[in-house]
LUMDRENLO-515434 format. One record per residue (C-alpha): x, y, z. Coordinates in pm, whole numbers, plus 50000, padded with zeros to 5 digits. Layout:
N
<site X="X" Y="Y" Z="Z"/>
...
//
This chain:
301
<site X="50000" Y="50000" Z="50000"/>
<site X="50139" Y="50318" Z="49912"/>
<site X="50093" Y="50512" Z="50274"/>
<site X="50403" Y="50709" Z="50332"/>
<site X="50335" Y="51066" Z="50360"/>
<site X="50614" Y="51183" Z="50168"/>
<site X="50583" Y="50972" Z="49855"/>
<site X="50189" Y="51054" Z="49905"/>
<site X="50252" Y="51420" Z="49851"/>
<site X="50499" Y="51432" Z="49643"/>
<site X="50306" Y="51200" Z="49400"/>
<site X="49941" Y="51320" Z="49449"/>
<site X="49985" Y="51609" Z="49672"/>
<site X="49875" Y="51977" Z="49550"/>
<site X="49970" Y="52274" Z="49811"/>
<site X="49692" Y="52400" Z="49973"/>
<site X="49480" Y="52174" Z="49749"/>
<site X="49557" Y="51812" Z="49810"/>
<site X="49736" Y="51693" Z="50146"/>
<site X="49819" Y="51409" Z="50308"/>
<site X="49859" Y="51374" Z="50709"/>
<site X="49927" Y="51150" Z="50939"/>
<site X="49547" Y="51070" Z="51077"/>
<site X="49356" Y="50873" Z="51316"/>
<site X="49511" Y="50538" Z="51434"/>
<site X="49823" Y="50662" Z="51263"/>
<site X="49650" Y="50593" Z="50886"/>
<site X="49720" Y="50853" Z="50632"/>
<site X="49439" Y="51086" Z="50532"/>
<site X="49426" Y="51340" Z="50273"/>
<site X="49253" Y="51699" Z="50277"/>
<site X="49051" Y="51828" Z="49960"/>
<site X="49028" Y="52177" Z="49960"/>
<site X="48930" Y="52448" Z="49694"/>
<site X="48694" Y="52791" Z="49718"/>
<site X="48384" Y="52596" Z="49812"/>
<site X="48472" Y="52400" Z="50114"/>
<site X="48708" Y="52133" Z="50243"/>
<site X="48706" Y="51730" Z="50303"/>
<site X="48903" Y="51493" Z="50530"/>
<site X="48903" Y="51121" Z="50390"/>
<site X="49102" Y="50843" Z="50606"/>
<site X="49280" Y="50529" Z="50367"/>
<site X="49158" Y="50320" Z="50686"/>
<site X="48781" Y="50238" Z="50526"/>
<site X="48796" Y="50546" Z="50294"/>
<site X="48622" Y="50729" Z="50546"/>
<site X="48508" Y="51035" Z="50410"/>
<site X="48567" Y="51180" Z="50778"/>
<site X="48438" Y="51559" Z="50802"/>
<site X="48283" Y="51789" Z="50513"/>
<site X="48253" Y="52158" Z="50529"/>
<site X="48131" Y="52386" Z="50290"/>
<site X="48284" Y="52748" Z="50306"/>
<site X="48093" Y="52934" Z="50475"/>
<site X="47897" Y="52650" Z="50634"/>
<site X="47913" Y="52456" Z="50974"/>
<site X="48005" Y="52064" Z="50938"/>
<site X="47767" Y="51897" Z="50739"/>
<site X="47920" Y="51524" Z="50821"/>
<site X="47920" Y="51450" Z="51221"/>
<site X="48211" Y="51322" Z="51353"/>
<site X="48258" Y="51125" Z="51695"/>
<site X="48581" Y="51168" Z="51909"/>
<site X="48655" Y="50875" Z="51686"/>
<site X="48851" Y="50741" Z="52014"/>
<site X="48923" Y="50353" Z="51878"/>
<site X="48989" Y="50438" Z="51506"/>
<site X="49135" Y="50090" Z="51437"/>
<site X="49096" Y="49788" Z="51158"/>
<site X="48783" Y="49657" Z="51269"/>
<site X="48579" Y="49843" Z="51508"/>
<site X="48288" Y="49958" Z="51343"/>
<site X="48294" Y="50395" Z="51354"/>
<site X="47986" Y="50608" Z="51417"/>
<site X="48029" Y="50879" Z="51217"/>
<site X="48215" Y="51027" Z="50875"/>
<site X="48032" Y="50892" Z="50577"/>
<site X="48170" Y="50569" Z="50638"/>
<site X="48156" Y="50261" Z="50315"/>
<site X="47903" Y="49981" Z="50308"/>
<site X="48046" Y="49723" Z="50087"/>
<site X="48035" Y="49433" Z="49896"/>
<site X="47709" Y="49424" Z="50102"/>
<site X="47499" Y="49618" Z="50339"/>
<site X="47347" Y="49550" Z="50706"/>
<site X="47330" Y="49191" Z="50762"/>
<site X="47349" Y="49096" Z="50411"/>
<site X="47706" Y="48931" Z="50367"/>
<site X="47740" Y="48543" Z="50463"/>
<site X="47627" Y="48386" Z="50801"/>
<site X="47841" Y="48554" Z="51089"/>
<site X="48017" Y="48822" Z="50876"/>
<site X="48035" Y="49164" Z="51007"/>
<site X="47765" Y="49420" Z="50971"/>
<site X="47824" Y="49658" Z="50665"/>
<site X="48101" Y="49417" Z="50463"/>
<site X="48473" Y="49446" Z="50521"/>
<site X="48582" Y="49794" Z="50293"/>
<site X="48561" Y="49983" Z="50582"/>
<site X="48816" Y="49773" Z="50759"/>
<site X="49043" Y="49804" Z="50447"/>
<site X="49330" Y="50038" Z="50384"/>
<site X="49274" Y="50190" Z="50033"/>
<site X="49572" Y="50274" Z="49796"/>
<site X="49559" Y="50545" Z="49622"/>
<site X="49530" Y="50591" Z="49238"/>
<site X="49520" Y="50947" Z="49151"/>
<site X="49414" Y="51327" Z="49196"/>
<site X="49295" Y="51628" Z="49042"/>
<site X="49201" Y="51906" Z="49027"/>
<site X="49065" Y="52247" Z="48848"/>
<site X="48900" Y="52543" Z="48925"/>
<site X="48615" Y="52382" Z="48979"/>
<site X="48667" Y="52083" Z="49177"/>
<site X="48957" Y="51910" Z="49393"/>
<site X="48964" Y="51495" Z="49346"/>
<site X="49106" Y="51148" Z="49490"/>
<site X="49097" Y="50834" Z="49346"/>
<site X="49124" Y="50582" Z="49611"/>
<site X="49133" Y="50181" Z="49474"/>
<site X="49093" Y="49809" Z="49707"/>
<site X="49160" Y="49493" Z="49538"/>
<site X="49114" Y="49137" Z="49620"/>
<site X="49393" Y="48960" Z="49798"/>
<site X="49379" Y="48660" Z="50005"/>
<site X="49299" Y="48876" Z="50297"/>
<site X="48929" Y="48952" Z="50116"/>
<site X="48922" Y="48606" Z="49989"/>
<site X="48926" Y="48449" Z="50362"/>
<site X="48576" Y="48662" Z="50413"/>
<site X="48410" Y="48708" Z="50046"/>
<site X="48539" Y="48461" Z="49749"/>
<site X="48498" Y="48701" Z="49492"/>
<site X="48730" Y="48878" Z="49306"/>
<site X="48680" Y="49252" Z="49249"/>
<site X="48829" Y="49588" Z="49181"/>
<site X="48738" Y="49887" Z="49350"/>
<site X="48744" Y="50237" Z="49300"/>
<site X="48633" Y="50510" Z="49476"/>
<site X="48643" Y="50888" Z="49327"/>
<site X="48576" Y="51190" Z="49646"/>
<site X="48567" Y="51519" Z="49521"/>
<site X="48478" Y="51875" Z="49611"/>
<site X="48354" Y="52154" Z="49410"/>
<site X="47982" Y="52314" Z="49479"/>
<site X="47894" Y="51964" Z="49640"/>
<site X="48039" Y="51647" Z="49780"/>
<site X="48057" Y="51379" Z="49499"/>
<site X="48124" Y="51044" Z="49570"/>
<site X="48162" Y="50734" Z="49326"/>
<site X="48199" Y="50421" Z="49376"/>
<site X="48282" Y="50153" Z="49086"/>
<site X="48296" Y="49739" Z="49154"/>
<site X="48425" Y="49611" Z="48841"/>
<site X="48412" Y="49170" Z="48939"/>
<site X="48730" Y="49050" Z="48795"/>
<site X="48699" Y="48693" Z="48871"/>
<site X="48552" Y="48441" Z="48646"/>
<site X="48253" Y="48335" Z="48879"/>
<site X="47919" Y="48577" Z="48920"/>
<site X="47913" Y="48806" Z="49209"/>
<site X="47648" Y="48915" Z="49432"/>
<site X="47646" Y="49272" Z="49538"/>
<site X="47480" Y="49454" Z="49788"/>
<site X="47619" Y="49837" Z="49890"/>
<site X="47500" Y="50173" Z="50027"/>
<site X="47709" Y="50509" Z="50125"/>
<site X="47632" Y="50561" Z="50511"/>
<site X="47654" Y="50946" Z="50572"/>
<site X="47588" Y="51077" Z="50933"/>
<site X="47455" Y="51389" Z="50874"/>
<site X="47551" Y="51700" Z="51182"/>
<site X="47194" Y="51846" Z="51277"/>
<site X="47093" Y="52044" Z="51607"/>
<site X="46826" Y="51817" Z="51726"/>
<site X="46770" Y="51516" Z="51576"/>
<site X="46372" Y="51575" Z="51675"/>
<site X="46350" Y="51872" Z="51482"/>
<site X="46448" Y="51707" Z="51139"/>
<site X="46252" Y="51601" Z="50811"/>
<site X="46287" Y="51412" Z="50520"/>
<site X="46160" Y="51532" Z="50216"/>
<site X="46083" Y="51364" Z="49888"/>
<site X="45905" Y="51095" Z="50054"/>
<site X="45530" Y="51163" Z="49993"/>
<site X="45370" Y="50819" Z="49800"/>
<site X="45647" Y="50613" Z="49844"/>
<site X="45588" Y="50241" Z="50003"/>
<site X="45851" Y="50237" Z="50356"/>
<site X="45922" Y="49948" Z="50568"/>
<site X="45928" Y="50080" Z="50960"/>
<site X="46207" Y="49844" Z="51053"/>
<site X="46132" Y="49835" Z="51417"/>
<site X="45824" Y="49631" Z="51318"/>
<site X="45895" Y="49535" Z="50974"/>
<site X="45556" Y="49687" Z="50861"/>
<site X="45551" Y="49847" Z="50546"/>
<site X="45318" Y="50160" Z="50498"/>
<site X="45310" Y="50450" Z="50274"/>
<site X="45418" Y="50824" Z="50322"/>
<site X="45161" Y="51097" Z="50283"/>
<site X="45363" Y="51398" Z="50312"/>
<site X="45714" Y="51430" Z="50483"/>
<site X="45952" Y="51190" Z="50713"/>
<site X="45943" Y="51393" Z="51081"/>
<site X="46190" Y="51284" Z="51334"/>
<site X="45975" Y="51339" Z="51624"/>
<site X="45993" Y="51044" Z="51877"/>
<site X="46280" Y="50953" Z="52110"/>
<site X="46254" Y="50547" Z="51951"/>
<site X="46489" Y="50483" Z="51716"/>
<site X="46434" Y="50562" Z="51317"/>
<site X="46530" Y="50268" Z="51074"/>
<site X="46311" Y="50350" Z="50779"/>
<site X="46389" Y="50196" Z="50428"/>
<site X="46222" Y="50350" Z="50125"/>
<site X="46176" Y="50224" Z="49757"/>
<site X="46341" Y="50485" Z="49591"/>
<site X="46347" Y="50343" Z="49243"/>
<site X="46283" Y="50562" Z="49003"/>
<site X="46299" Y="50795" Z="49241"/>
<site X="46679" Y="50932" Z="49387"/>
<site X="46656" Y="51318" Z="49526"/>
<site X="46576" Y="51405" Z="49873"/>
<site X="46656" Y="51664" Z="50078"/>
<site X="46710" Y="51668" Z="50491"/>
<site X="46531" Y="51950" Z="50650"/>
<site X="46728" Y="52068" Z="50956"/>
<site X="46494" Y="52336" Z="51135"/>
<site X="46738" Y="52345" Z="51405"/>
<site X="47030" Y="52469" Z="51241"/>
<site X="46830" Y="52602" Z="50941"/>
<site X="46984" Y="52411" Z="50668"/>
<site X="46879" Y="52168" Z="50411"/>
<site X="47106" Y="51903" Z="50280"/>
<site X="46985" Y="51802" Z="49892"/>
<site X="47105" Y="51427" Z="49852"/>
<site X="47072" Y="51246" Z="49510"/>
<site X="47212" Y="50946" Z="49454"/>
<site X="47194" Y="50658" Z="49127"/>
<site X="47257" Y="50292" Z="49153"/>
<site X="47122" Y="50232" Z="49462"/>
<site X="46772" Y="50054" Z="49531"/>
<site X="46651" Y="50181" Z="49852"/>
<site X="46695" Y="50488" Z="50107"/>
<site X="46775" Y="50399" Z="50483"/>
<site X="46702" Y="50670" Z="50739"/>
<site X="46880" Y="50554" Z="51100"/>
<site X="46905" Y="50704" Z="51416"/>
<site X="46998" Y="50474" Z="51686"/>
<site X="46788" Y="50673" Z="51971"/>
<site X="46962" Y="50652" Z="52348"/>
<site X="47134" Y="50363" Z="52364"/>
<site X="47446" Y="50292" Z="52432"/>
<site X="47725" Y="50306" Z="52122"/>
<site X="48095" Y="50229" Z="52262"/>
<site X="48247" Y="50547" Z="52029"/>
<site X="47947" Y="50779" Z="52078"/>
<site X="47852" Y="51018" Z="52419"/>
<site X="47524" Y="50995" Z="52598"/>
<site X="47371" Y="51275" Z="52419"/>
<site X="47557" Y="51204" Z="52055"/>
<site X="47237" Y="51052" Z="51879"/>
<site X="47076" Y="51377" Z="51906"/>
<site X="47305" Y="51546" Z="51692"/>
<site X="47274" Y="51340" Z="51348"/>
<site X="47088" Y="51149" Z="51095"/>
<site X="47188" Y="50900" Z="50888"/>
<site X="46976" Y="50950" Z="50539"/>
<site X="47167" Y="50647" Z="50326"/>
<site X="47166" Y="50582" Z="49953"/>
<site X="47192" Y="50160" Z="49997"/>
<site X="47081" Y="49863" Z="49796"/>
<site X="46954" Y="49585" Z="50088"/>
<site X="46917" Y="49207" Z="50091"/>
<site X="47015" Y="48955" Z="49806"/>
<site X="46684" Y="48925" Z="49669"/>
<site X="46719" Y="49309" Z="49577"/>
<site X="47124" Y="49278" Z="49529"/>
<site X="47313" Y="49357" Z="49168"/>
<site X="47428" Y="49037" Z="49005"/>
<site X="47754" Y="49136" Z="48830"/>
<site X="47916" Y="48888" Z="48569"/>
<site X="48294" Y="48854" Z="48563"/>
<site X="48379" Y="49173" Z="48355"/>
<site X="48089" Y="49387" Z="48496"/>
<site X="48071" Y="49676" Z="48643"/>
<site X="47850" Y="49851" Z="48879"/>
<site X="47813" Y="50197" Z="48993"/>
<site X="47737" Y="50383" Z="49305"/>
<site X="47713" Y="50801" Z="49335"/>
<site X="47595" Y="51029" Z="49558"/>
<site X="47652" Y="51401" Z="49553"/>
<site X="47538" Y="51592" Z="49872"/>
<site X="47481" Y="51991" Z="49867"/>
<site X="47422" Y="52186" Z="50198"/>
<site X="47214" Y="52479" Z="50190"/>
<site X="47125" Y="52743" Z="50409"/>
<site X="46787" Y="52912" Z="50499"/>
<site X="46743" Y="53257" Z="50330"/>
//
C-alpha cells in the first residue's frame, strides 16, 4: 500500500489543494480543499471523515473517533458499506462488509478550478478472499467543488458471478435530531424496521419520537431528497443513482461504545443503499456497477 506521507505528497499532493497527514490510528488521510469548502478522507475504510462547505458549519458528524482501528465499526464520517449492506454478507460476517476495515491505495488526483479529486482503489487479495470469494476491483472517486461527489465503481474480475449489495452511510451534523425532516418521501411504500411493517408516506419523514428511526424506502425511480434541519436552518439536497433503497437511521439513546450519551441527538443517517440479496446487483465477471451520491448543503434565506 502506498501510505508514506512523503511519497503521498509528492506524488498526488497539491499545496493548499491536496494533502496528506498522518490521521487517526496513525492511517494517512488526505485533505481536499478548493473555494467551496474542504474534506478529510482516512485510507483506513475510505472514510470520508468531516465535510465543510465554506461558509457552512460541518455537514458530516464526527465522533471523538477514540478507537479508530481495523475493525471496530465507527459512528460517524460517511463511512463505506460494501460488497454488502446490514446483515446481508454470509452467516456471521460483520455488519456493513469488510471495505471499511480496508486500507485503500491510492490511484490518483485532480484538480481544476472547479473541483479538487482522489481516486482511492481496494483489490482482492487473500485477505478479502478468507471473508468474500469474489474477486473485484474497486474504486472510489471523492471530490469537492459546489457539492460532495462520491463514486463508487465494483468492476468483478473473477471468472465466477458476484452478488452485490452496497450503500454510502453518511451521518449527517443536525441540532436536534427531533426537529428534522425528510423530504421527497410523499407516495412512496417504507418498511418501519422496528416492526417490519411496510406503509406509505403521505407527506414528509418527521423525526419526532425519542425510539429509534430505521426507515427503508423504495426509491426506484425515484433518487433526490433533501434533509430539512429546522434546528440549524439548513437543508442538505442528497441524490444518489445505483442504489435501490433509502435507509434513514438514528439509533435513539442507547448505548454506542464510540458515541457520548447525548451524541444521537446530533445526526441522521439519510443512506443511499441497495439491501438484501433478493434486491442485490448480480455482476458477471467483467461487469461493472456503479454507486454516486453528491450531497449539497444549503442554508435558509
Amino acid at each position: 500500500m502506498n501510505t508514506d506521507l512523503f511519497a503521498l505528497n509528492t506524488r498526488y499532493g497539491a499545496p493548499g489543494r491536496i494533502v496528506f497527514h498522518q490521521g487517526l490510528g496513525g492511517y494517512p488521510e488526505v485533505v481536499l480543499s478548493n473555494q467551496f469548502g474542504t474534506a478529510e478522507i482516512s485510507l483506513l475504510g475510505a472514510n470520508v471523515l468531516s465535510y465543510r462547505p465554506t461558509g457552512h458549519s460541518p455537514v458530516l458528524f464526527r465522533s471523538d473517533y477514540k478507537d479508530y482501528v481495523r475493525g471496530k465499526e465507527v459512528h460517524g464520517g460517511c463511512p463505506l458499506c460494501w460488497p454488502w449492506f446490514g446483515k446481508s454478507g454470509e452467516p456471521g460476517s460483520k455488519s456493513h462488509g469488510f471495505a471499511r476495515f480496508c486500507v485503500f491505495e491510492v490511484r490518483g488526483s485532480a484538480y481544476s478550478e472547479e473541483m479538487t479529486e482522489i481516486t482511492l482503489g481496494l483489490k482482492s487479495d487473500d485477505e478479502t478472499r478468507s471473508v468474500w470469494k469474489n474477486d473485484f476491483d474497486l474504486e472510489y472517486k471523492i471530490s469537492v467543488s459546489m457539492k460532495l461527489n462520491l463514486t463508487l465503481t465494483t468492476k468483478n474480475t473473477g471468472s465466477e458471478e458476484m452478488t452485490l449489495t452496497e450503500g454510502f452511510h453518511p451521518y449527517f451534523r443536525v441540532m436536534d435530531r427531533n426537529l428534522c425532516e425528510v423530504k421527497g418521501v410523499a407516495g412512496l411504500e417504507y418498511i418501519d424496521a422496528r416492526d417490519m411493517s411496510t406503509h406509505t408516506f403521505a407527506g414528509d419523514f418527521k423525526t419526532d419520537s425519542e425510539a429509534d428511526h430505521v426507515i427503508r424506502l423504495k426509491t426506484e425511480p425515484k433518487h433526490e431528497f433533501a434533509l430539512i434541519d429546522n434546528g440549524l436552518k439548513r437543508a442538505i439536497a442528497l441524490v444518489s443513482d445505483g442504489n435501490k433503497k433509502l435507509v434513514v437511521w438514528n439509533p435513539g439513546p442507547k448505548e454506542i461504545y464510540d458515541l457520548a450519551a447525548d451524541d444521537w441527538q446530533k445526526f441522521l443517517c439519510v443512506e443511499p443503499a441497495t439491501l438484501w440479496r433478493d434486491e442485490a446487483f448480480i455482476l458477471k465477471p467483467g461487469e461493472s456497477h456503479t454507486l454516486t451520491a453528491a450531497i449539497q448543503s444549503t442554508l435558509a434565506q
